[in-house]
C-alpha positions as CSV (number, residue, x, y, z in Angstrom):
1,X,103.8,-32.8,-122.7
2,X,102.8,-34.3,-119.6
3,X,100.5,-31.5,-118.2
4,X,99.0,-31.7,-121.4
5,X,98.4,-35.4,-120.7
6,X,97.2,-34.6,-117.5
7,X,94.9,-32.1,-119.0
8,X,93.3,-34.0,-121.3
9,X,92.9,-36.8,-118.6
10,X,91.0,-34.5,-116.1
11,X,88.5,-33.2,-118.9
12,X,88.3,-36.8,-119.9
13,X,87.2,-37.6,-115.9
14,X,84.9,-34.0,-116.0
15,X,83.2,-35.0,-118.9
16,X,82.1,-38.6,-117.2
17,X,80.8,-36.7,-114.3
18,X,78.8,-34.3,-115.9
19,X,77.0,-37.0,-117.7
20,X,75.6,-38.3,-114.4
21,X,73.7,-35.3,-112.7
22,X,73.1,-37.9,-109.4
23,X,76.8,-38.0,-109.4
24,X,79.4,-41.1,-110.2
25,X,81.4,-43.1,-108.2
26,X,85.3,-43.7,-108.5
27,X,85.9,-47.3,-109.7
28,X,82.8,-46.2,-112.7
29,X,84.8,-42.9,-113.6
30,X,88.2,-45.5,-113.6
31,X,86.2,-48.1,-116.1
32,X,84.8,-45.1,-118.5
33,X,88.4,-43.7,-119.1
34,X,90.8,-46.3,-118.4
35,X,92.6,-45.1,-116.3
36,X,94.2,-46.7,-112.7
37,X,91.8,-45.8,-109.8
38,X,94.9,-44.7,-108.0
39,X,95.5,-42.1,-111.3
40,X,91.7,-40.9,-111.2
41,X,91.8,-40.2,-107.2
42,X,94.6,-38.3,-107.6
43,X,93.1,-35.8,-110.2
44,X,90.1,-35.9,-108.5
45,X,91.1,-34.7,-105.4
46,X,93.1,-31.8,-107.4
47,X,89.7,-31.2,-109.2
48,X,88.2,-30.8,-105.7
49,X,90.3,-29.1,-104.0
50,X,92.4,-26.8,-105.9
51,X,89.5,-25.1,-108.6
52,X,86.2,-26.7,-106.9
53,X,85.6,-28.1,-110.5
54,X,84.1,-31.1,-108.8
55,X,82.7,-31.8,-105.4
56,X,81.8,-34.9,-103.7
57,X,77.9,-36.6,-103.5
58,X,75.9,-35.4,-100.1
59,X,76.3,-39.1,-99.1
60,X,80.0,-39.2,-100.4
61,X,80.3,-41.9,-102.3
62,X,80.8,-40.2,-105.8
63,X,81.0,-37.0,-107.2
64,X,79.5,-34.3,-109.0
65,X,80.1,-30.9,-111.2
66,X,81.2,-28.4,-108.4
67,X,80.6,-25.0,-108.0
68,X,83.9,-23.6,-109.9
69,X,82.2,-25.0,-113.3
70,X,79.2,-23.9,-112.7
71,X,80.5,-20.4,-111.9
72,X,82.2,-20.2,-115.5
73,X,79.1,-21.5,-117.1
74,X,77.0,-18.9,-115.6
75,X,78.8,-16.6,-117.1
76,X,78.4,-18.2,-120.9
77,X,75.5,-17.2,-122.8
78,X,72.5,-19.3,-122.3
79,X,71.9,-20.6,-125.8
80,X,75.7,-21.7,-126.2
81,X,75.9,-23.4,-122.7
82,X,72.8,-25.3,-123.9
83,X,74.3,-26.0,-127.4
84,X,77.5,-27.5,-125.5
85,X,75.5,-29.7,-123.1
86,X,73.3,-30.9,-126.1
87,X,75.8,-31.5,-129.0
88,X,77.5,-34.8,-127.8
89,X,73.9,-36.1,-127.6
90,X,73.1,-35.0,-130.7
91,X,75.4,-36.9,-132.2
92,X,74.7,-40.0,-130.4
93,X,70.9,-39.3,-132.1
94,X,72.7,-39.2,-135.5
95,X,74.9,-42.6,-134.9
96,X,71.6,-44.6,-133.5
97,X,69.1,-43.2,-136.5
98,X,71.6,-42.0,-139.5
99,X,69.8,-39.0,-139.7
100,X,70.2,-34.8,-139.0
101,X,69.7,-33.7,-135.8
102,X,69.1,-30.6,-134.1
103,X,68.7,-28.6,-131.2
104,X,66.2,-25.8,-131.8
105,X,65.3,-22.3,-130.1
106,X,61.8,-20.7,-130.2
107,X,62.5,-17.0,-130.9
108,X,59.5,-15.1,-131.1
109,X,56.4,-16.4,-133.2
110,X,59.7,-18.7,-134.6
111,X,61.9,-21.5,-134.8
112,X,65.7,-20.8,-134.5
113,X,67.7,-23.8,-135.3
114,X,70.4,-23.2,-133.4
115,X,72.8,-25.9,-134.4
116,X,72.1,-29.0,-137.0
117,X,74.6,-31.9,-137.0
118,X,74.5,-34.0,-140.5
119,X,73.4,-37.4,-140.9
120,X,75.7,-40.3,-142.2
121,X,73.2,-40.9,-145.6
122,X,74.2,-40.0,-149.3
123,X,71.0,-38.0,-149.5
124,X,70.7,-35.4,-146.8
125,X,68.4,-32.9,-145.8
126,X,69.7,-29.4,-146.4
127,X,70.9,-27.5,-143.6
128,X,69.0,-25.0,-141.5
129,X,71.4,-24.0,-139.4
130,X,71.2,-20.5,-138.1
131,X,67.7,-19.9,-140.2
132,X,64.0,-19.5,-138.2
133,X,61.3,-21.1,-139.5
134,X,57.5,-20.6,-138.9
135,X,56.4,-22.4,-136.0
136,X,53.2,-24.0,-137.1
137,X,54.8,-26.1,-140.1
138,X,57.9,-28.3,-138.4
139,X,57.7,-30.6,-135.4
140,X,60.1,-27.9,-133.0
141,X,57.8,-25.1,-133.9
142,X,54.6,-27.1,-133.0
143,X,56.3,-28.3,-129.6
144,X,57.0,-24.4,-128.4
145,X,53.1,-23.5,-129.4
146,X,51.8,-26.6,-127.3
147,X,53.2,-25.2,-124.5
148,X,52.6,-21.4,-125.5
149,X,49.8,-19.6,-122.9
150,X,46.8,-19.8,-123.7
151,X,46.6,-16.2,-124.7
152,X,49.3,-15.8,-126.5
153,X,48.7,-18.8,-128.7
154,X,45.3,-17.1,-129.6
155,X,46.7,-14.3,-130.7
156,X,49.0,-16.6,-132.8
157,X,46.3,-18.6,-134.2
158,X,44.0,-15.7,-135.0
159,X,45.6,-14.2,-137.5
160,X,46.4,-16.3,-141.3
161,X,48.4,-19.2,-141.2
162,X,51.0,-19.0,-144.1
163,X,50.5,-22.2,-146.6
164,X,53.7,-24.0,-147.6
165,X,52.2,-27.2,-148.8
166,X,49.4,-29.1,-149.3
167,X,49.5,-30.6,-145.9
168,X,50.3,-27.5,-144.0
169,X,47.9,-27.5,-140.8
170,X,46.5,-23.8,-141.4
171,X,43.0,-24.3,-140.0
172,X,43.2,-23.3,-135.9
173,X,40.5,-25.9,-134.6
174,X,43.2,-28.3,-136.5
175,X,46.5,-27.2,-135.0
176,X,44.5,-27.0,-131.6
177,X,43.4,-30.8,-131.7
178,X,47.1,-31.4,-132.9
179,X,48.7,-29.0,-129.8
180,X,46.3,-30.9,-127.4
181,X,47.9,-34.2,-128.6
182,X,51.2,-33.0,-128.0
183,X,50.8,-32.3,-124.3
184,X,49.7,-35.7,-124.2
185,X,52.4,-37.2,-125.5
186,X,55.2,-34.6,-124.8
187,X,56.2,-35.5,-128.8
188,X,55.1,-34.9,-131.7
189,X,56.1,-36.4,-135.6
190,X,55.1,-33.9,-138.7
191,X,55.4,-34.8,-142.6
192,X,54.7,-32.4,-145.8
193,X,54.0,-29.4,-143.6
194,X,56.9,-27.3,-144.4
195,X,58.8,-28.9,-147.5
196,X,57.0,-31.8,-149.8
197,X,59.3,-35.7,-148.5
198,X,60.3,-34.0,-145.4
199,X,59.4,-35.7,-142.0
200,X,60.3,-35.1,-138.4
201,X,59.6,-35.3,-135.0
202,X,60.8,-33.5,-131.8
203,X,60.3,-33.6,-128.0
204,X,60.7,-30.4,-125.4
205,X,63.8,-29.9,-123.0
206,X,62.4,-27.8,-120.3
207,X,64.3,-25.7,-117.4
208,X,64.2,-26.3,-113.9
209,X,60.8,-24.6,-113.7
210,X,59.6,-26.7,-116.2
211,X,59.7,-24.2,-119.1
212,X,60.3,-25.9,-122.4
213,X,63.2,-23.7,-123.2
214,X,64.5,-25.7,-126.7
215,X,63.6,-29.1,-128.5
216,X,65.5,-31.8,-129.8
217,X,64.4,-32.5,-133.2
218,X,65.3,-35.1,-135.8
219,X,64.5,-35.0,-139.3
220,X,64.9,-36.7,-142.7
221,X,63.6,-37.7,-146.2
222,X,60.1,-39.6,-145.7
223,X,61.0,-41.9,-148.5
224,X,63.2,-43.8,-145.6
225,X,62.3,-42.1,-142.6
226,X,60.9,-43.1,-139.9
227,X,61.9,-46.5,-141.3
228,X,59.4,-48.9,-141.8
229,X,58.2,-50.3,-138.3
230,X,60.5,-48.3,-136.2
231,X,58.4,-44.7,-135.9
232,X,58.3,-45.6,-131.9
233,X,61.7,-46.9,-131.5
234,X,62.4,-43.4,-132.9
235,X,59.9,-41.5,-131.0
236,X,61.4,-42.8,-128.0
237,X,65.0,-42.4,-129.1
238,X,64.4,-38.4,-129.5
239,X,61.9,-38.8,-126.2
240,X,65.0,-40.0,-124.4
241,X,67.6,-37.5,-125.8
242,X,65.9,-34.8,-124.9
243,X,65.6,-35.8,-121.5
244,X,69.6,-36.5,-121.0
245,X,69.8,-33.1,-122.0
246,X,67.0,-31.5,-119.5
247,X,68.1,-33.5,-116.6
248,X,71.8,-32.2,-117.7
249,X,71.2,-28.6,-117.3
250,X,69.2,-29.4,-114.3
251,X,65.6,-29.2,-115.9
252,X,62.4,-30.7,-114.6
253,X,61.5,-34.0,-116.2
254,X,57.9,-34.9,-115.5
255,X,57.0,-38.4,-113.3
256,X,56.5,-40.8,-116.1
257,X,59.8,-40.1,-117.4
């Protein structure tokens, strides 16, 4: 029973390091899993030296993921290594707003969601877990055309925009002015577009090359959501988590973030 306890103490330490992509000194690592600094350098030091599961800071004062984690996840499938990294901030999304959140995929012309987690209300928004989703009606979908090329959004936008609602963008000078304004903002919030009370809003997670490869997005009922007063405090919330999670995988985050 005591290697197990062991076990579970040195995941406990990884997953404080891998929280902190600048890396995270050993008295911090001690507070976040109370534990005796004495107990933490210990397992440290078997981290680093015995699997290379962590490594120490260039200036050494802290330490980082090392290169015998990041050789297993190499060798996971993209979309699950991203669904890892972004689930535990997910769910942080759902404690601070109450409402689903999920990580979505563009897959073709598409939206993939590739995992939804439930929000803590009576009345919840179905789940579209493992179902695409046109990408000109939901907040995701209009995130991955913003950043589309030029070209091949064109091509998108030149054939006929499928009508879900009465407030589904179809018209293409429309969605353009709409596009524009998310690459302004790096968010964007939609209502009505794909289901009548529906609302949402998303922001990109982007690769190292500054590819938006996914997009956080939180959605919910538009009779309580956004709440009243609080659009931007949510705005920024998603803004935020999508940002843990780029930085995470090692992504680009632009200047003003």
């Amino acid at each position: 029973m005591e290697n197990i306890r062991v076990i579970e103490r040195a995941f406990d330490i990884l997953k404080v390091i891998a929280a902190e992509t600048t890396g995270v000194g050993l008295t911090e690592i001690a507070n976040q899993v109370d534990l005796p600094k004495s107990t933490v350098a210990r397992i440290l030091s078997s981290l680093e030296k015995n699997v290379e599961a962590v490594e120490r800071t260039p200036d050494d004062k802290g330490y980082r993921i090392g290169p015998g984690i990041l050789a297993l996840t190499a060798r996971v499938p993209y979309p699950q290594l991203l669904n890892a990294v972004a689930q535990p901030h997910l769910l942080e999304l759902v404690d601070a707003t109450g409402e689903a959140a999920a990580l979505c995929l563009p897959d073709g012309d598409q939206v993939y969601v590739n995992e939804q987690i439930q929000g803590q209300h009576q009345i919840q928004v179905r789940d579209w877990t493992g179902e695409r989703l046109p990408a000109h009606v939901n907040s995701a979908g209009k995130i991955f055309l913003a950043y589309w090329p030029a070209k091949t959004l064109e091509r998108y936008l030149a054939r006929p925009l499928e009508r879900f609602t009465a407030n589904t963008v179809t018209l293409p000078d429309q969605l353009r002015r709409q596009l524009a304004e998310i690459r302004e903002h790096d968010y964007t919030w939609v209502f009505d577009e794909y289901e009548e009370g529906l609302g949402g809003v998303a922001a990109p997670i982007r690769d190292k090359t500054e590819k938006v490869i996914a997009a956080v997005n939180l959605y919910g009922p538009t009779f309580r959501f956004p709440p009243k007063g609080k659009k931007d405090q949510i705005s920024q919330l998603v803004i935020n988590t999508s940002i843990k999670i780029t930085k995470q995988i090692g992504g680009a985050v632009s200047p003003e973030h």
